[in-house]
Each structure stands twice: as C-alpha cells, then as structure tokens.
ZADO-397469 format. One line per field, with one value per residue (C-alpha): residue number from 1; residue in three letters; x, y, z. Coordinates in steps of 0.001 Angstrom, whole numbers, always signed. Last residue first. Example, Ala and Ser with C-alpha at 12.3 -4.5 7.8 and 13.67 -1.06 7.14 Angstrom:
<pts>
num <- c(2_1)
residu <- c(SER_ALA)
px <- c(+13670_+12300)
py <- c(-1060_-4500)
pz <- c(+7140_+7800)
</pts>
This chain:
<pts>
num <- c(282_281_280_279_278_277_276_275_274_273_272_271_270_269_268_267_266_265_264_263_262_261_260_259_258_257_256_255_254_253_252_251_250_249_248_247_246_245_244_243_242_241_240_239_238_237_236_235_234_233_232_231_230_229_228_227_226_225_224_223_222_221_220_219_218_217_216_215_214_213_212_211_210_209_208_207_206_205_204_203_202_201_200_199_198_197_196_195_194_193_192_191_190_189_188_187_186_185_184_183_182_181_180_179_178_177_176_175_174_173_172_171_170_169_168_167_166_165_164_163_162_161_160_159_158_157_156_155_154_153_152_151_150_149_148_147_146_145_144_143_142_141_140_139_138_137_136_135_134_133_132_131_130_129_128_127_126_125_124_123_122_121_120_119_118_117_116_115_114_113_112_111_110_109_108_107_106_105_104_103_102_101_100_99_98_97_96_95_94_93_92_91_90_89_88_87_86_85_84_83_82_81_80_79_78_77_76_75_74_73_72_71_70_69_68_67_66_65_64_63_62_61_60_59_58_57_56_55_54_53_52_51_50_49_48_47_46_45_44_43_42_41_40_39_38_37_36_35_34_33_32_31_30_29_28_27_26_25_24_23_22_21_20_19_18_17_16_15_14_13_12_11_10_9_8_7_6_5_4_3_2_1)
residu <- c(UNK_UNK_UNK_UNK_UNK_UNK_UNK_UNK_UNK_UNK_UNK_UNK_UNK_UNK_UNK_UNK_UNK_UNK_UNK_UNK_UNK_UNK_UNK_UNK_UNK_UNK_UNK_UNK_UNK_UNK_UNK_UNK_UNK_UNK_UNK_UNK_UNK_UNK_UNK_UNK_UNK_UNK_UNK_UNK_UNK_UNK_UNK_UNK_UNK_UNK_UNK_UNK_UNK_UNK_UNK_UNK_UNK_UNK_UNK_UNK_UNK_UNK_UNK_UNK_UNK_UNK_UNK_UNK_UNK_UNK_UNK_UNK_UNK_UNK_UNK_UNK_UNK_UNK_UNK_UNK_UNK_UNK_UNK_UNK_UNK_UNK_UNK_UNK_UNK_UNK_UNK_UNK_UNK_UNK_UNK_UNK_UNK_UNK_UNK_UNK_UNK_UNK_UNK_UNK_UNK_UNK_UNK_UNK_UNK_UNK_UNK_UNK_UNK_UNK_UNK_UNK_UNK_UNK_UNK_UNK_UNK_UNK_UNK_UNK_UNK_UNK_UNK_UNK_UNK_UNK_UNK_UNK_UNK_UNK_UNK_UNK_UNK_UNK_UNK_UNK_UNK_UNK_UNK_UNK_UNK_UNK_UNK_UNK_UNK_UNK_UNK_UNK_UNK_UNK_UNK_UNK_UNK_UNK_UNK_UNK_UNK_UNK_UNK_UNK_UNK_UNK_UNK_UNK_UNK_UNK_UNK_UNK_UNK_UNK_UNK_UNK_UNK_UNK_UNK_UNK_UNK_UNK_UNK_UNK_UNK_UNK_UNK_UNK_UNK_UNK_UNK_UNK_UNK_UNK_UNK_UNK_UNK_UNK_UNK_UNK_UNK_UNK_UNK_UNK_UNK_UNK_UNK_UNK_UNK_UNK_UNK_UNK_UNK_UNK_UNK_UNK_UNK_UNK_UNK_UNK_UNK_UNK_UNK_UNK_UNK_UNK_UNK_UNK_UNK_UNK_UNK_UNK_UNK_UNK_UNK_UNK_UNK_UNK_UNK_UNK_UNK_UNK_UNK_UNK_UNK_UNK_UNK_UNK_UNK_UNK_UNK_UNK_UNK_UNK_UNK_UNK_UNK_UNK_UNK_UNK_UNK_UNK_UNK_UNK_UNK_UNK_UNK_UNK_UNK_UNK_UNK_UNK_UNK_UNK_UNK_UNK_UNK_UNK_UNK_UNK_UNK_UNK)
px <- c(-5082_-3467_-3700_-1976_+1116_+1386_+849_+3258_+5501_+4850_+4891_+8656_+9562_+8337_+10879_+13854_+16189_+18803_+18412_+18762_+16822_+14544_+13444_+13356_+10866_+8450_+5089_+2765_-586_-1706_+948_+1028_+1127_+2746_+4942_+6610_+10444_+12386_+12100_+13473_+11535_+13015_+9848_+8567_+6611_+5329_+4586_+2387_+1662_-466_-1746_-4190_-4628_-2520_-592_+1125_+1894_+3319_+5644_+6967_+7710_+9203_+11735_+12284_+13292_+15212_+17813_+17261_+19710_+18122_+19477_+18776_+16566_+16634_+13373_+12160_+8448_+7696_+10424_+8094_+10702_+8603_+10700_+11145_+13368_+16362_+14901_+14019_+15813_+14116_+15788_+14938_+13645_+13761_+11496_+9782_+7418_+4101_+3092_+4729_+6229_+8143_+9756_+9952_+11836_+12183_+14492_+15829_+16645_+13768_+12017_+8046_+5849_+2604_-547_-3946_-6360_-8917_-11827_-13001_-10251_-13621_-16030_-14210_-12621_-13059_-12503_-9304_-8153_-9396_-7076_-4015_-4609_-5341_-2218_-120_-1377_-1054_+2666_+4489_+1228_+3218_+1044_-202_-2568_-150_+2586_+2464_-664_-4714_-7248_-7215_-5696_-2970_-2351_+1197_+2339_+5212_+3599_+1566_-819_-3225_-3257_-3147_-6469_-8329_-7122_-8415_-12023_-12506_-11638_-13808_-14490_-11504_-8832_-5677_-2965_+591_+3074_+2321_+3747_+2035_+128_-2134_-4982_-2588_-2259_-5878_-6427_-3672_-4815_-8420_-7329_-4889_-7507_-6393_-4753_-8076_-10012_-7513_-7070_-10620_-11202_-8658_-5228_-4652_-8136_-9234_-12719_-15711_-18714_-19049_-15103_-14515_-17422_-15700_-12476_-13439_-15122_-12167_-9418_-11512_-11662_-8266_-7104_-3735_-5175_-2934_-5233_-3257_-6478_-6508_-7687_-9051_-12658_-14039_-17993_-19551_-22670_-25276_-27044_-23526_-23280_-19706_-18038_-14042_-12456_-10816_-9988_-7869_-7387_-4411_-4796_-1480_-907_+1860_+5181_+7730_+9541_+5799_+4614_+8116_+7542_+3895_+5288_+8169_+5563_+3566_+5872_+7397_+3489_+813_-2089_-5495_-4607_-6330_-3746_-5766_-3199_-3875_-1672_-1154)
py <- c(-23499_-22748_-18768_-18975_-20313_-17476_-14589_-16505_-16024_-12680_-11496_-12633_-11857_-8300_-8220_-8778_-8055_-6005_-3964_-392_-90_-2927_-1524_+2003_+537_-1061_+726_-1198_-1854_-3106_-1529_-2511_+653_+1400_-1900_-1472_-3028_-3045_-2050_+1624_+1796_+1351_+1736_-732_-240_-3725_-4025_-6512_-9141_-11982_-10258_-11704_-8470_-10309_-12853_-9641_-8511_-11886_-11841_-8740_-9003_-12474_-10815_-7943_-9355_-12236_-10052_-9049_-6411_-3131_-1560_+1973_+4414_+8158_+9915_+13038_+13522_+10604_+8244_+8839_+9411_+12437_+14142_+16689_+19701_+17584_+13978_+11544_+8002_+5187_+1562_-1189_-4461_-7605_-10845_-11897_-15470_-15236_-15588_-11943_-10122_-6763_-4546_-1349_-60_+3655_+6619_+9481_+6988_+6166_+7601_+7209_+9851_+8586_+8114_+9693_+8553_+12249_+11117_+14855_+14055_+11732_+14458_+16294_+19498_+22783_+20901_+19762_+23305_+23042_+20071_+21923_+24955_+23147_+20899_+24044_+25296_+22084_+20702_+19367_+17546_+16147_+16286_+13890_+15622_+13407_+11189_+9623_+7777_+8707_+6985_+6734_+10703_+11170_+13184_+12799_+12554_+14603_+14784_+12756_+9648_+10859_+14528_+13681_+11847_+14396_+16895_+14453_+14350_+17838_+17842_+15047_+11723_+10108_+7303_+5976_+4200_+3514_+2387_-1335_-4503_-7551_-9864_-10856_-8685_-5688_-6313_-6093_-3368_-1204_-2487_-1049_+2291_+2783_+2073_+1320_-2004_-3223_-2947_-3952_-7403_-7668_-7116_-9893_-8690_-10034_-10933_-14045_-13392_-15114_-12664_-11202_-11235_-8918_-6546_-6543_-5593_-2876_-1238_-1277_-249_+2570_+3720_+3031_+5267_+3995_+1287_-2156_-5027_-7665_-9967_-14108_-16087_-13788_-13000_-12578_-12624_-10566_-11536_-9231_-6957_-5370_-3885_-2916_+180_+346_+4140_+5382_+1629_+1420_-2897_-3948_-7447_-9471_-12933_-14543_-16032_-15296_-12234_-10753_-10795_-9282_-6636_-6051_-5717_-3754_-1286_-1636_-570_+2605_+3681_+3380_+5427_+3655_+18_-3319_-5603_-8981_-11996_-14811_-17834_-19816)
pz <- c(-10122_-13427_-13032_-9719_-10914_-14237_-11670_-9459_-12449_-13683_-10099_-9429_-13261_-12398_-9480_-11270_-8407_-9195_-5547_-6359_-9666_-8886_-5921_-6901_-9890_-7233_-6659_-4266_-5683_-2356_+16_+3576_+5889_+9478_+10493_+13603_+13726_+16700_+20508_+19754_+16497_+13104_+10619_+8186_+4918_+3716_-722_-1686_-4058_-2710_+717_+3126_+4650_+8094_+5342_+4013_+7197_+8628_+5682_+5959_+10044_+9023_+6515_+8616_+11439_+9645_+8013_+3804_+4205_+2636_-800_-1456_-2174_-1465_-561_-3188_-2709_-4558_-3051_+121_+3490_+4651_+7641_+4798_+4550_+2753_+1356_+3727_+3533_+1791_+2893_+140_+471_-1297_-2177_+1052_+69_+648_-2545_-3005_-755_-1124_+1572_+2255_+5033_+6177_+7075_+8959_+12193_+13939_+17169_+15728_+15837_+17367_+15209_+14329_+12526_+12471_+10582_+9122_+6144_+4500_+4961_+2327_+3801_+6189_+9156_+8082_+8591_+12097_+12957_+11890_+13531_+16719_+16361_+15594_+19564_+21258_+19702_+17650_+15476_+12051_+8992_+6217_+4047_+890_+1936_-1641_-700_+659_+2517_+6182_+6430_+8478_+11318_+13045_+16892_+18097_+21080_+23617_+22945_+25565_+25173_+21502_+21673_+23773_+21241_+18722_+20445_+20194_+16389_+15862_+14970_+16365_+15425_+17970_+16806_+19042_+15982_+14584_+16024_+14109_+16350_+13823_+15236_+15646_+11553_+10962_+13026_+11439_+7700_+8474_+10140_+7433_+4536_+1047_+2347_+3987_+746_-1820_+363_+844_-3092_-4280_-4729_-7650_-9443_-9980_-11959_-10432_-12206_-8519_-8537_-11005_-9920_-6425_-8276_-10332_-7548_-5359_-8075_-8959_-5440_-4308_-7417_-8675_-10579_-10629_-10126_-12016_-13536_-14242_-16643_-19129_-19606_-23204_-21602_-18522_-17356_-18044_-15781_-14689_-17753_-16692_-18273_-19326_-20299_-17260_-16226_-19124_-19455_-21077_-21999_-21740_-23315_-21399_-23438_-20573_-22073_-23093_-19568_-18933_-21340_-19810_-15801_-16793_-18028_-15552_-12982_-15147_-14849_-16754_-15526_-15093_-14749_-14985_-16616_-17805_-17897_-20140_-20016_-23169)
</pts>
C-alpha cells in the first residue's frame, strides 16, 4: 500500500477532500501538523513515507520543511525549487519570461525613490505588490503620483521584506481572472473569478465569484508551459485577459481548489491522489 505523508498546518476544505479521497483509493495517509513537528536534523530521520503533499499555507514553513525533506531524500510534491520560486513573484515572473511565457510589464526596486522612477517609466494604473504574500493581501493599485507617494511611504514603515517595491502594470481585462489547474503536466480545469462589488481584487477570499472556464487551447498551453517554467507537479496558473491575449501573473504552489471543484465537477483530488499514487512507485 501507498503511503502518502500530508504536511499541512491548517486544514482546509482542500485537504480534507484530499484525505477522504486518499482513503476512497486505498492510500495510507499520515497527517503531518507542521505547527507541532521538530527535525533533529543531526540524525537521520526514520518512519518515512513514500511520498509527501506539501500543503502548508505559510511559504516559510512549507520551505523549510521541504528542503529538510529532501536533504534526508524524501519526494516531496512540489519539490523545494518549485515551492521556492512559486512563493516569490519576482522569482516565478523571471522564471516564466525565461520560458517564453507572457507575463504583465514587471519592474522591482529597492527604494521608494527608485519606484517613482519605476512608475514614471511603466506609467499609471500600475499596482504594488508584495513578493511574498497571498489572498490579495498589501497589494495596492498606484492611480496616480500623489496616492503613489502615500502609498509607498507607508510601506516604509514595515518589515524589511514590503521595503522591495515589485511593481507591475495594471492590466486592461475584463472584471475577472483565470485559474487554472495542472497537474503532471497535464491541464485539468479552470475557473473564471470575477471581482466582488468595491474591489478590483478578483481573490475568492475576499469575495470573487467562481465559475466555469472553457478549457480552449490558449489557456490550456499557457497553463501548461507555466507549470513546466517552476517545474510544477501540482499547481494552480492565474491568467489575466490582456488586449494581445493571455499574461500569466502568479503560479500557485499549494494552490487552493474547492471553487474549482464546486463549479466545475471535476474531481480534482482524485487527479492528485492518483499522480500522487504514480509518482510514489517510481
């Protein structure tokens, strides 16, 4: 029998499909709380199982835990690179412009100076996001010179980290985005997520509307090629309608899915169950 080790630190409607369908197809799951786990990493580590489901919502935790998987050769989905680029914007942005992948125009800066210089040459609306961060959290639109200062001081003021200043241009798209899921390289389904009322955010967190997206070959070969750009096993794409077609903004590493399956029907814990169960035997 299959062993799957679930790394998680909340559980989530995901991973809760993910363990009954574990169960469904005869898989031994071990539920590992990263909030309570510790690694003597001077031994080696014994009782492994034979293969891990990175699915911690904190990039940090999820990062660590990962590396010290692999240093004792664990399999862990994603692997560490993967988990590393995808947790980063500026990372995954380089990585997919080096694939060839259309992306919004990017630029990153070290300063508040240097990001007025930056939005003089990108133009406005542009947005401010941090590198690290989800849910549409810190992220803020930049209208105009005098907002853009405020904005850009107030960052000033926190964590070293929000003092990188990635910023990007607003995209002309209809009130909505694409996510898509891939897994083994192989696109699975997508949904549209429309903004909520008083929010350009389209995040399903703060309120976005799901619902089905065609499956048409833009967007399936756009998916795919983003995935294989982080090297991606299981992850989810988020696509925006540009005026020359698709850009691709973030690629999700521990990408959240239960919209997906509500909207769509498609059983997508079976999908990662059973590569899960593939990969395991190689």
């Amino acid at each position: 029998m299959v062993s799957i080790g679930i790394i998680y630190d909340f559980i989530r409607p995901e991973e809760k499909m993910l363990i009954n369908e574990a169960r469904n197809q005869g898989v031994e799951v071990k539920l590992i709380d990263a909030k309570n786990i510790y690694f003597n990493i001077s031994n080696s580590l014994k009782n492994l199982e034979d293969i891990y489901l990175q699915r911690c919502v904190s990039y940090f935790r999820s990062i660590h835990i990962t590396y010290l998987l692999e240093s004792f050769k664990c399999t862990v989905i994603n692997s560490f690179n993967t988990a590393l680029i995808c947790g980063n914007k500026l990372f995954t942005t380089i990585s997919l412009l080096k694939h060839g992948i259309p992306v919004p125009k990017t630029a990153i800066s070290f300063s508040k100076s240097s990001a007025l210089k930056v939005l003089d040459e990108i133009g406005y609306p542009s947005i401010l996001k941090p590198v690290i961060g989800s849910w549409g959290r810190l992220i803020a639109p930049l209208n105009d010179p005098e907002s853009s200062l405020a904005i850009l001081e107030s960052r000033e003021y926190l964590h070293p980290i929000y003092h990188l200043y990635y910023i990007q241009e607003r995209v002309e798209r209809p009130p909505r985005d694409i996510r898509s899921l891939v897994v083994d390289g192989q696109f699975i389904c997508a949904i549209y997520r429309y903004q909520p009322p008083l929010d350009w955010r389209t995040n399903t967190a703060r309120g976005g509307r799901a619902e089905p997206c065609p499956g048409v070959d833009e967007l399936i070969d756009v998916s795919v090629r983003a995935a294989e750009a982080v090297n991606g096993e299981i992850v989810g794409v988020d696509c925006m309608e540009g005026r020359d077609g698709l850009v691709v903004h973030e690629v999700n590493n521990t990408v959240e899915f239960k919209n997906m399956v509500r909207v769509t029907g498609v059983n997508i814990p079976s999908a990662i169950i059973s590569y899960l169960k593939r990969r395991a035997k190689k």
